[in-house]
N, C-alpha and C positions, 0 to 999 in steps of 0.2 A: 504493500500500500504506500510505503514512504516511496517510491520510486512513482509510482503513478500520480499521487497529489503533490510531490516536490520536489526540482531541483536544485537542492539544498545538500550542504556537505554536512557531514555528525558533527553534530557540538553538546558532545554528552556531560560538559562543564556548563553550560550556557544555564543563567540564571533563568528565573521565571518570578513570573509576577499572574497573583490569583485573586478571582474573584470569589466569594466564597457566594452560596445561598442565594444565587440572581432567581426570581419568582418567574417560570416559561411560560407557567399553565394555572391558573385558578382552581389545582386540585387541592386540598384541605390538608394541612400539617405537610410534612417532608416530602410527600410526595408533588412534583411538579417546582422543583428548584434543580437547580443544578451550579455547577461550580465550571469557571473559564480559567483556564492556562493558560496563561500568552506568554512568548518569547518575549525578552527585555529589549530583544533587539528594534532595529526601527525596521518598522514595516515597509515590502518591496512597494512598490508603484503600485500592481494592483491589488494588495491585500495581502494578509497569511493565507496558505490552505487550510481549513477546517475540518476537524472531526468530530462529530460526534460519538460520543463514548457512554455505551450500555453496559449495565452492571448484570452480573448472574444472581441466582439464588432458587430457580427452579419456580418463576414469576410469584413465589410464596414471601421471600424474604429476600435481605441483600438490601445494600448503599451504594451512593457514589463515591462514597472514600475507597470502596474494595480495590477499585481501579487506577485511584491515585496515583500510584506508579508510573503504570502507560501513560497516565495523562500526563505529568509532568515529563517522560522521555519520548512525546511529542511535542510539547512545548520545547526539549532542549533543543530536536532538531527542527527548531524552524515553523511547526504550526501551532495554531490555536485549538485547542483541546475544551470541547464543551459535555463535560460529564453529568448525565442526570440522574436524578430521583425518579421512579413512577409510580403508578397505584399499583398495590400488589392485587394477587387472589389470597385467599376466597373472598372475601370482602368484593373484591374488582374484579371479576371472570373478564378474558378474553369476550372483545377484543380491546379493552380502556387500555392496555399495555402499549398496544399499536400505535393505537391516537396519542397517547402519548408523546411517543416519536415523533409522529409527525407533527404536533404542538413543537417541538422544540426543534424540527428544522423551520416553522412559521417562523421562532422566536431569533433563530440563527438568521435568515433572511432580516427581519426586521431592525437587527441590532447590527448588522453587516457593516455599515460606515461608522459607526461607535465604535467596534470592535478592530474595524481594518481588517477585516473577510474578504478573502477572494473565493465568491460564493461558485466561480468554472472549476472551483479546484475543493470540493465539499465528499466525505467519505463519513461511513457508517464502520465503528467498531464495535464489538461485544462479545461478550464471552459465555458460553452457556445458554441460558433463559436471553440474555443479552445479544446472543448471536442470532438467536434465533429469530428475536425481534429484529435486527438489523436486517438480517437475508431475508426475512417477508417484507419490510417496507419497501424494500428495493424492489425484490422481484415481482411485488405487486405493482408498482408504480408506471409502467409499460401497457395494463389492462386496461381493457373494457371499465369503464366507470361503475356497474354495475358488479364486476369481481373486487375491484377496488374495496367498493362501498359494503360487499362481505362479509370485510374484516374490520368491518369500522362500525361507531355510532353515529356518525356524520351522514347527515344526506345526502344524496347521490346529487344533490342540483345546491349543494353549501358546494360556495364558491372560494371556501381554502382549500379545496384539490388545485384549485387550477394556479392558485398562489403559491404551492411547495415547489421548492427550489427542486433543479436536477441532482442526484446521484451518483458520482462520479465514481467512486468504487468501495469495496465492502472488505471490512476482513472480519472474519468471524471465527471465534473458538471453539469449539467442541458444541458447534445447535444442532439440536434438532431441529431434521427440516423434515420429517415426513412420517406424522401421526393415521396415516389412510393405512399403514400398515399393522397396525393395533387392532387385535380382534374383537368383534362388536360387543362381546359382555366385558373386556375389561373398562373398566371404574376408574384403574388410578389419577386418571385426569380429569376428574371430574370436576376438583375443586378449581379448577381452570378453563374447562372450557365447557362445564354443566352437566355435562351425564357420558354416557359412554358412547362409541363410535354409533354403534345399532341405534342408540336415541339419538344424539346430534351425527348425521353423518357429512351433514351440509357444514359443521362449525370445523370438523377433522380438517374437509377440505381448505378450507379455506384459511387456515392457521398454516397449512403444511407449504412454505417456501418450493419445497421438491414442484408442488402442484399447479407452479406458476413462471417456474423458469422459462425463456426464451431470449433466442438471438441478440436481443436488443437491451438485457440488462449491463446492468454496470459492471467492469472486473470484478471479480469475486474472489478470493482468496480465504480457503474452510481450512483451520488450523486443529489437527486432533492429535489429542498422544499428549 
């Protein structure tokens, strides 16, 4: 992913400077904040590259500090690094995790000339539960409005579809991208996406990244092991 959103050389020394608790999304308590990395350096002409950065926990649990790490050794080499909060499950079943995301690249667009974003140069990282959200947002983002709108609360004619920024490429940790494969009575995901595959078979699909690739998504880079 650092090769495709920068060329930029390592600067594993390079300070950083953080925003902590910036509010994306009007969800209640921690959830819908997220935390900005920036390089200290001065910003090129047209912006940093941006990433957004999803935390894991099996959409049950998990922070944005988990990832702290990668986010400040994107920040040393060169981007801006936007880490967030989301609603978890069960509380928040699939798909609020989604919208989520796409709330906070509204909010990355939005804050773009604040931040000195170079929004041709925007990538989705996550690890886990986080990756997994990453590879659907992306790989849905290509569809039909009405696949789109699947995995969303959002109207299919709410005109923040048509406001999210492009995709430019993914990396993802260890997601799961293809629940179609779970047999119709298992349960364990239920607290996530409501009942089992045999009762939601319509929710499997459309959570499942695998069910949605095509030609035209962003590089993609799945990290497992």
């Amino acid at each position: 992913m650092l090769l495709v959103l920068a060329s930029v050389e390592l600067a594993s020394a390079q300070s950083v400077t953080l925003l902590e608790d910036q509010r994306y999304c009007d969800s209640e308590g921690r959830a819908g904040l997220c935390d900005v990395y920036s390089p200290t350096t001065a910003a090129p002409k047209s912006g940093f590259p941006v990433v957004v950065v999803v935390h894991g926990g099996g959409w049950i649990s998990g922070d944005k500090w988990t990832l702290e790490g990668y986010s400040r050794m994107l920040a040393q080499n060169g981007m801006v690094a936007v880490t967030i909060n989301y609603r978890l499950a069960p509380a928040h079943k699939f798909p609020a995790q989604v919208d989520d995301v796409r709330q906070a690249l509204l909010w990355v667009k939005a804050n773009a000339k604040r931040l000195s974003l170079d929004l041709s140069r925007l990538g989705l990282f996550g690890y886990s539960a986080g990756g997994h959200l990453s590879a659907l947002v992306a790989s849905l983002a290509d569809e039909p409005i009405e696949v789109q709108a699947s995995a969303s609360h959002w109207d299919s004619k709410d005109q923040k579809w048509k406001q999210l920024p492009v995709i430019r490429a993914v990396c993802a940790g260890g997601p799961p991208c293809d629940f179609r494969s779970y047999s119709k009575e298992n349960k364990s995901l239920s607290y996530f996406l409501g009942g089992s595959r045999g009762e939601k078979p319509e929710v499997y699909q459309a959570a499942s990244p695998a069910a949605h690739v095509s030609a035209n998504d962003p590089v993609t880079q799945i990290i497992h092991g």
